[in-house]
VMD Tcl script that builds the backbone (N, CA, C; Angstrom):
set m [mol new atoms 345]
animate dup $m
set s [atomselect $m all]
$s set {name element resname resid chain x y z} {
  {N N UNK 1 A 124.712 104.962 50.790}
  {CA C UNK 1 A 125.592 104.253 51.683}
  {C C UNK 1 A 126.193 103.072 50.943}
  {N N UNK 2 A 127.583 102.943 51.034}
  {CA C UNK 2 A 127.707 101.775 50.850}
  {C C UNK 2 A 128.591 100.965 51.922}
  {N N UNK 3 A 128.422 99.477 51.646}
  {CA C UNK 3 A 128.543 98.294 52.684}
  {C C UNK 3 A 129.054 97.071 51.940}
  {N N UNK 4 A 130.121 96.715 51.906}
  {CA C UNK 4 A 130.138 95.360 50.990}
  {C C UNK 4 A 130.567 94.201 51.927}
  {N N UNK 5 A 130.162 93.165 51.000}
  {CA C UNK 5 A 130.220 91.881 52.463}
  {C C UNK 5 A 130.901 90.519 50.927}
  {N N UNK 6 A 132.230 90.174 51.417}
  {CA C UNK 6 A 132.438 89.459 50.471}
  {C C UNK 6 A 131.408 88.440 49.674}
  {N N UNK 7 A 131.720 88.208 48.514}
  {CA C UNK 7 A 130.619 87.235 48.033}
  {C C UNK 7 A 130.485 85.748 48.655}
  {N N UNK 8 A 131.346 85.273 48.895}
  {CA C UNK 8 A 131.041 83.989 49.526}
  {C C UNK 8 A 132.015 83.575 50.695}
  {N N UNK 9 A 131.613 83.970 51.809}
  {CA C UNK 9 A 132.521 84.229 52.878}
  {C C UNK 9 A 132.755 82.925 53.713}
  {N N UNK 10 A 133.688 82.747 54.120}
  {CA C UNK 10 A 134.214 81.248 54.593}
  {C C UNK 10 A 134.391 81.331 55.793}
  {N N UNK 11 A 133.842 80.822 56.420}
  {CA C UNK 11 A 133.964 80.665 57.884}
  {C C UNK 11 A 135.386 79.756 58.423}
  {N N UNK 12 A 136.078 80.343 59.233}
  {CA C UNK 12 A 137.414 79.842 59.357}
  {C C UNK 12 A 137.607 79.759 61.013}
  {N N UNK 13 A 138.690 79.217 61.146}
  {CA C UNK 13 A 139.432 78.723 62.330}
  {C C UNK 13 A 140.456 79.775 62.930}
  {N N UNK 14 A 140.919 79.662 63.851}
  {CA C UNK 14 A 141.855 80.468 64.644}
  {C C UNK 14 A 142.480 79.711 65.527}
  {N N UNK 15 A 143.643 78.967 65.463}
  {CA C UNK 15 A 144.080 77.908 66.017}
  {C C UNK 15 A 145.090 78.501 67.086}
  {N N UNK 16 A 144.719 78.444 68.944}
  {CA C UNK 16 A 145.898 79.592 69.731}
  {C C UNK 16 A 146.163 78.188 70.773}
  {N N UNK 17 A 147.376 78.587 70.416}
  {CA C UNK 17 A 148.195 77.546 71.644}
  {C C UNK 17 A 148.415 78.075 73.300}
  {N N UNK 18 A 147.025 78.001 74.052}
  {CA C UNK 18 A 146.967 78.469 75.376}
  {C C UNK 18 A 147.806 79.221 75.294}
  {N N UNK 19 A 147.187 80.861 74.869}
  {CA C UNK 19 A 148.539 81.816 75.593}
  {C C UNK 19 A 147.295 82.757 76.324}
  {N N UNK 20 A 147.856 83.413 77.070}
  {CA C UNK 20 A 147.211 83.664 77.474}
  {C C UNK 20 A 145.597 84.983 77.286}
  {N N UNK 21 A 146.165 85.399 76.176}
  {CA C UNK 21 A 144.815 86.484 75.817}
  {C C UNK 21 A 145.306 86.648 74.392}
  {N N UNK 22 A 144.146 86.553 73.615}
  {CA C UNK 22 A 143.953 87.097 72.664}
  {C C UNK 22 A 142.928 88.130 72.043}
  {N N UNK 23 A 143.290 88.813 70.793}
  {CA C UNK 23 A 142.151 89.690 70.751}
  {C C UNK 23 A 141.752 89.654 68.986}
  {N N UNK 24 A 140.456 89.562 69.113}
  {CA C UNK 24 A 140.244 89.613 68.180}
  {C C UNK 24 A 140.136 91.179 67.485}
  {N N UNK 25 A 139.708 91.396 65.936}
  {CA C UNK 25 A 139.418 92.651 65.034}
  {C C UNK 25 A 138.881 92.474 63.947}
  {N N UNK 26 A 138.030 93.302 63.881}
  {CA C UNK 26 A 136.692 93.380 62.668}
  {C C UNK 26 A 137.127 94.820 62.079}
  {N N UNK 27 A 137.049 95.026 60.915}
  {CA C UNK 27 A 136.973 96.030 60.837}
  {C C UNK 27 A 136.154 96.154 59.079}
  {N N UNK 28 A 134.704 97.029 59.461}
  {CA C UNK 28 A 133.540 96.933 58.583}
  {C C UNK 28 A 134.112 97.979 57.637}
  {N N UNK 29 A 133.408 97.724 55.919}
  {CA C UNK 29 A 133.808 98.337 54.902}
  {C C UNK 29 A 133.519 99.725 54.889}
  {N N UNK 30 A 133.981 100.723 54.107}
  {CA C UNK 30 A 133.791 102.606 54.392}
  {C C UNK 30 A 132.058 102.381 53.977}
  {N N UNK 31 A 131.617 102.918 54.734}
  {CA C UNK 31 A 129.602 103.089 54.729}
  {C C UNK 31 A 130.076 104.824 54.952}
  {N N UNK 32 A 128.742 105.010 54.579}
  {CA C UNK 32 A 127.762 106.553 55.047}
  {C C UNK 32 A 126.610 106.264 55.167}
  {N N UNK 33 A 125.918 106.709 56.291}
  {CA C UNK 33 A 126.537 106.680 57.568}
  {C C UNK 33 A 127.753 106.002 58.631}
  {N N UNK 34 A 128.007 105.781 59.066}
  {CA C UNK 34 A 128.631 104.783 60.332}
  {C C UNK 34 A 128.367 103.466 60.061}
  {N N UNK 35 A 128.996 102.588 60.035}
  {CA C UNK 35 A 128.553 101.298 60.502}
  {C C UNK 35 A 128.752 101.036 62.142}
  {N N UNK 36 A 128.053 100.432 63.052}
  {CA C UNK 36 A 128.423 100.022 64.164}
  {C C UNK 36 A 128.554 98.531 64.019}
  {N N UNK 37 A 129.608 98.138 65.151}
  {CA C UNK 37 A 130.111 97.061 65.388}
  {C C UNK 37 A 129.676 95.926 66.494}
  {N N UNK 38 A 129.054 95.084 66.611}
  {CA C UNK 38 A 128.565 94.411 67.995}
  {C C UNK 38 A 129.412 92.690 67.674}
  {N N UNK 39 A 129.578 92.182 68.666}
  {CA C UNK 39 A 130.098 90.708 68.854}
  {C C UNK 39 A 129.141 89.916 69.497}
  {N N UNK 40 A 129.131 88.517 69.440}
  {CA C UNK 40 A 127.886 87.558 69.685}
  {C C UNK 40 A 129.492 86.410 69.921}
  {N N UNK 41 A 129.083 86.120 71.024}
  {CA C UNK 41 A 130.195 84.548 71.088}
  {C C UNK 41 A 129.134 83.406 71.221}
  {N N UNK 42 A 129.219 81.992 70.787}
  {CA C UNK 42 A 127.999 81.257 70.857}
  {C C UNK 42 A 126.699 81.885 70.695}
  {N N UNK 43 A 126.557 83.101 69.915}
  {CA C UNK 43 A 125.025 83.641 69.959}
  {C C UNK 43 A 125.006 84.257 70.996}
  {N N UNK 44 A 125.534 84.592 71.652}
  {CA C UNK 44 A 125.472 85.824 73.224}
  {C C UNK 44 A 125.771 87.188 72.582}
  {N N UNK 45 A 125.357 88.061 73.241}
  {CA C UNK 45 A 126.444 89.093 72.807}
  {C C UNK 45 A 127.103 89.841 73.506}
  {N N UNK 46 A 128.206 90.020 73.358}
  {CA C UNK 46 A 129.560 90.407 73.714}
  {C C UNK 46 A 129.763 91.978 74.079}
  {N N UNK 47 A 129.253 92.512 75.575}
  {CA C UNK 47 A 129.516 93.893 75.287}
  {C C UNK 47 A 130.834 94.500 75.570}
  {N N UNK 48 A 132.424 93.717 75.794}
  {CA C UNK 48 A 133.250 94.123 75.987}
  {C C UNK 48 A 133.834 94.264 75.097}
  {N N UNK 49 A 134.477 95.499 73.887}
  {CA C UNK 49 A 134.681 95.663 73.013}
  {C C UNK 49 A 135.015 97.095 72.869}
  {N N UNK 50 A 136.253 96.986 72.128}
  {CA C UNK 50 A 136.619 98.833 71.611}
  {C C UNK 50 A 136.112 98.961 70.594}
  {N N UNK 51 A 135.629 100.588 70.032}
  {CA C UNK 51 A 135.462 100.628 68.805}
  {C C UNK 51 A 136.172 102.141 68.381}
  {N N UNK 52 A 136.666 101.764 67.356}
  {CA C UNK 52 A 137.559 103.674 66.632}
  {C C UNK 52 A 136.688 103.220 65.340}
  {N N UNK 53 A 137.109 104.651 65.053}
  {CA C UNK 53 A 136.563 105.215 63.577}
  {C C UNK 53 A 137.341 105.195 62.532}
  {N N UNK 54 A 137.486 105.364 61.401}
  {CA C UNK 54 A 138.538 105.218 60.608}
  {C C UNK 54 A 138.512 105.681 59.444}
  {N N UNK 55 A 138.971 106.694 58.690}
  {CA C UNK 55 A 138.461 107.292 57.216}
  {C C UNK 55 A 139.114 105.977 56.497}
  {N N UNK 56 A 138.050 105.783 55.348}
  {CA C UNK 56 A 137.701 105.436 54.277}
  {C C UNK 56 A 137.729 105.826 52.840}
  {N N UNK 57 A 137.609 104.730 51.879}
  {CA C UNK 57 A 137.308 105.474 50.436}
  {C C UNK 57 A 135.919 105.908 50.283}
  {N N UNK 58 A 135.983 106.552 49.399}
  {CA C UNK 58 A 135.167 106.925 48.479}
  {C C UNK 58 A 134.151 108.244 49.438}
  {N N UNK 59 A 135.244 108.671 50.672}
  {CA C UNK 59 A 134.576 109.537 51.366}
  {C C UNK 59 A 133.300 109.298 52.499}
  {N N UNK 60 A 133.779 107.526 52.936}
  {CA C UNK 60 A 133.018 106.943 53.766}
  {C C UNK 60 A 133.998 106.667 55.198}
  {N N UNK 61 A 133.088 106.099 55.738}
  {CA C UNK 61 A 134.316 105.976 57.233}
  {C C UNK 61 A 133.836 104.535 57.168}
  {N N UNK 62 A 135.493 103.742 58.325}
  {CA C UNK 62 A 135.183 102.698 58.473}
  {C C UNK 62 A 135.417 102.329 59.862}
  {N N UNK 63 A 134.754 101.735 60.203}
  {CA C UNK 63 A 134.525 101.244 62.131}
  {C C UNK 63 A 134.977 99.928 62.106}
  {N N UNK 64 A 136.291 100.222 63.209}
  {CA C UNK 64 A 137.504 98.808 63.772}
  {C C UNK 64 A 136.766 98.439 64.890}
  {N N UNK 65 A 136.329 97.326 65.211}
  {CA C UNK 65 A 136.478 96.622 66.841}
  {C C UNK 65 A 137.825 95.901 67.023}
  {N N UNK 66 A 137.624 96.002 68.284}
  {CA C UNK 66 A 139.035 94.972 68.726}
  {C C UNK 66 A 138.252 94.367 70.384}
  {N N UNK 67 A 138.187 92.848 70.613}
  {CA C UNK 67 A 137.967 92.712 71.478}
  {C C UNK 67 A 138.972 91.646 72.069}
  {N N UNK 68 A 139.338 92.129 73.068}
  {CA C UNK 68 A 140.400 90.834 73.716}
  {C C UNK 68 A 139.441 89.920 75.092}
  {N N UNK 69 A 139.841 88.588 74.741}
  {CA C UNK 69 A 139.878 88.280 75.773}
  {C C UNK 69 A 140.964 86.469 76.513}
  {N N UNK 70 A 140.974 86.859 77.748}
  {CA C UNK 70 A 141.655 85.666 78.380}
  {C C UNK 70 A 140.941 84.331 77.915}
  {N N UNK 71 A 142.007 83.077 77.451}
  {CA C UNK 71 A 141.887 82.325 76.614}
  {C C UNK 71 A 141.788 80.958 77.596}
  {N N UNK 72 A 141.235 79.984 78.136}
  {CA C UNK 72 A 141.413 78.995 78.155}
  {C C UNK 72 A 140.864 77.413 77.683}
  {N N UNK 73 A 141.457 76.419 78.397}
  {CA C UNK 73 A 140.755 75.070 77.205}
  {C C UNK 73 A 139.307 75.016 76.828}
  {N N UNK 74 A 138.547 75.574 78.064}
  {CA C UNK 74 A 137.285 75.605 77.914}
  {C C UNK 74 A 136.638 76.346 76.799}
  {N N UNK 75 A 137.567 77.219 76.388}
  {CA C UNK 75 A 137.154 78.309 74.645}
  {C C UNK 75 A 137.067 77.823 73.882}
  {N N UNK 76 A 137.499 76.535 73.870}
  {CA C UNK 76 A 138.044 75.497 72.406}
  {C C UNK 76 A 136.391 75.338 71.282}
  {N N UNK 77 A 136.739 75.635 70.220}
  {CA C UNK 77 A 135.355 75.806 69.656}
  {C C UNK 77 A 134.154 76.387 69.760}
  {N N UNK 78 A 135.000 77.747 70.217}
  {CA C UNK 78 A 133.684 78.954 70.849}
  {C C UNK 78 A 133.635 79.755 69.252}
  {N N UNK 79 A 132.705 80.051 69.170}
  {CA C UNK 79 A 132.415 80.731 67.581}
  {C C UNK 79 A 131.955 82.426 67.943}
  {N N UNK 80 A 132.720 82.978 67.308}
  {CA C UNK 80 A 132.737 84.254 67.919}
  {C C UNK 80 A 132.267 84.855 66.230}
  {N N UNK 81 A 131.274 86.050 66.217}
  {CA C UNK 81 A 130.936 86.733 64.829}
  {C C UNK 81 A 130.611 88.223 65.085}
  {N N UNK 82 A 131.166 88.824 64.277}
  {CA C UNK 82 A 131.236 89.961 64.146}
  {C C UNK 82 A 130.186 90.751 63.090}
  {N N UNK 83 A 129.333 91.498 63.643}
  {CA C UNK 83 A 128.064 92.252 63.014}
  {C C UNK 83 A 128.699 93.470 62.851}
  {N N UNK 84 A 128.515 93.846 61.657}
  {CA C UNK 84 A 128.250 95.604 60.901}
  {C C UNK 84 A 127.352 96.249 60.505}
  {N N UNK 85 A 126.643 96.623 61.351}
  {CA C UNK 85 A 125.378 97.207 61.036}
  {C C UNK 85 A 125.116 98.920 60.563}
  {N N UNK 86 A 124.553 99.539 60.303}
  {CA C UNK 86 A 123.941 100.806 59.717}
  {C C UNK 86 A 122.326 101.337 59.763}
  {N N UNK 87 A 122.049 102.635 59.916}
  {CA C UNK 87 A 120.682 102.638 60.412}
  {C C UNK 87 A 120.416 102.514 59.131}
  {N N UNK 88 A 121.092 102.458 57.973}
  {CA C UNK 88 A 120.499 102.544 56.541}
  {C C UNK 88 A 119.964 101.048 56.121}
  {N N UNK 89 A 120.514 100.181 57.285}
  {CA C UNK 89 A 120.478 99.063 56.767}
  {C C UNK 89 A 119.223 97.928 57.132}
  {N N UNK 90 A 118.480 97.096 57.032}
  {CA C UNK 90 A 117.464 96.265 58.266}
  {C C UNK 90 A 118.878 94.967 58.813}
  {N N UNK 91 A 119.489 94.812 57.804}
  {CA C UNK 91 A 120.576 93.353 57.826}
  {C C UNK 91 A 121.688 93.662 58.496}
  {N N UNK 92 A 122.487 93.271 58.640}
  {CA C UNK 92 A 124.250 93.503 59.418}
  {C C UNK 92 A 124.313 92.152 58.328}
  {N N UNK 93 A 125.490 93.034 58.055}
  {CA C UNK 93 A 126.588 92.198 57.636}
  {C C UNK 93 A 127.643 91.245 58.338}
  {N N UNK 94 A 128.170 90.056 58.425}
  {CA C UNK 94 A 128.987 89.037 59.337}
  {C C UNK 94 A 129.761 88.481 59.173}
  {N N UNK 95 A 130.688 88.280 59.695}
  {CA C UNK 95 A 131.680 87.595 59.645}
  {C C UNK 95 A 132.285 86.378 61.147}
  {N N UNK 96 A 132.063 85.657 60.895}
  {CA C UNK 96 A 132.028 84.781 62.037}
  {C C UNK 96 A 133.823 83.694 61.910}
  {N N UNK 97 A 134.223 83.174 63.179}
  {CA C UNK 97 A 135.440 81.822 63.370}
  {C C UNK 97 A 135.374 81.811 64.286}
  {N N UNK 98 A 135.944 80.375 64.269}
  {CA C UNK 98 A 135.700 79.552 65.611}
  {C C UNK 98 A 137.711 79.492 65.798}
  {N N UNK 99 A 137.539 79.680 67.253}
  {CA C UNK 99 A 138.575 79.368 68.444}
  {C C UNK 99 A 138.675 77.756 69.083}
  {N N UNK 100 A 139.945 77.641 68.001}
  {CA C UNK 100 A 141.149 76.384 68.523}
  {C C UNK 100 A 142.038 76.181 69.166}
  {N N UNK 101 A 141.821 75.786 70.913}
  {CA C UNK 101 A 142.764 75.805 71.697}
  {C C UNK 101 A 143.215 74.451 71.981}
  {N N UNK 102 A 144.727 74.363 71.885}
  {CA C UNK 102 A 145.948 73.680 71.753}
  {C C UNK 102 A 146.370 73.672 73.005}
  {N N UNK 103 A 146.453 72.954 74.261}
  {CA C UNK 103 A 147.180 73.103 75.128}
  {C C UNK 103 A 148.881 73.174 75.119}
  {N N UNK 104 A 149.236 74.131 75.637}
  {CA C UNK 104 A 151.084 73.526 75.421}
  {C C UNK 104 A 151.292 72.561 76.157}
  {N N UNK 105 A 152.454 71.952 75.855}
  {CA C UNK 105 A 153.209 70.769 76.620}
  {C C UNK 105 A 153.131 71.040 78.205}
  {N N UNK 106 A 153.236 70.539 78.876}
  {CA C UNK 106 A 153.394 70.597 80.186}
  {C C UNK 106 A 154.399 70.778 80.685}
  {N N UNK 107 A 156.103 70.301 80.042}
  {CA C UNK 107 A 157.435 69.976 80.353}
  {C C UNK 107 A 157.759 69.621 78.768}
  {N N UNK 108 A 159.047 70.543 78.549}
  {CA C UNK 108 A 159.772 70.225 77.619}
  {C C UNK 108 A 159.983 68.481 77.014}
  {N N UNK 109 A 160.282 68.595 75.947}
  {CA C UNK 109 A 160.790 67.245 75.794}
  {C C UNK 109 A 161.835 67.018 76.123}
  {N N UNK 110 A 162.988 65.727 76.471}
  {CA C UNK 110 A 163.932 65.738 77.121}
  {C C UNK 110 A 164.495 64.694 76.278}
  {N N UNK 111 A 166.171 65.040 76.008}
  {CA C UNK 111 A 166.742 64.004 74.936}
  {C C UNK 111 A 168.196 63.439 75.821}
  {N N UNK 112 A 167.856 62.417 76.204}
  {CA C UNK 112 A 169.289 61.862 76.669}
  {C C UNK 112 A 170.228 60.982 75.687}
  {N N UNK 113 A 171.460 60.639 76.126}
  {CA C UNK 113 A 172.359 59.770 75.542}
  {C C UNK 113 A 173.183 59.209 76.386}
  {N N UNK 114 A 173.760 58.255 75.871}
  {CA C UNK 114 A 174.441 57.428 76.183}
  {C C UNK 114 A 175.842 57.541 75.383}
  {N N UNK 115 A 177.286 57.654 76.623}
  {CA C UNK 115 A 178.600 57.836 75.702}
  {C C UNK 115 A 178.837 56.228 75.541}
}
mol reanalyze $m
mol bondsrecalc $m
mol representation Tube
mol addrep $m
């Protein structure tokens, strides 16, 4: 089987200006067997989630999640991570970012003048 997990992986940001849903996507390196996919938000885990299959190199497959969900201020710095696991494996592999919500303006800005 193989599984690769970058060498020094950086945990990053996702900066969304209140819209209203977003979705996230993982998608784990070609393994043999399967890798499966699970989500953890704050350490919970997340069972709302798609998963497809996907051919791969080297004659391995690779497994996409996609999970959406409705976004508001209260998300702001929710850390969402994505596990790839394998029965070949004891570890999952991860990839984790945190969610930056931006409220929009309330009312345009407004430019007057004077003739």
């Amino acid at each position: 089987m193989h599984l690769y997990k970058r060498q020094c992986p950086i945990p990053y940001s996702i900066v969304v200006h209140l819209l209203p849903q977003v979705t996230l996507t993982c998608t784990s390196a070609s393994s043999n067997p399967l890798s499966r996919i699970s989500w953890t938000r704050n350490g919970a885990f997340v069972r709302d989630h798609r998963e497809e299959t996907l051919g791969s190199v080297y004659g391995g497959m690779a497994t996409k999640s996609k999970m959406s969900l409705l976004v508001t201020s209260s998300d702001d710095k929710s850390q969402f991570t994505c596990l790839a696991k394998s029965d070949e494996f004891k570890t999952a592999v991860t990839d984790s970012l945190t969610l930056r919500i931006r409220r929009k303006c309330s009312k345009a800005p407004s430019i007057s003048a004077s003739p």
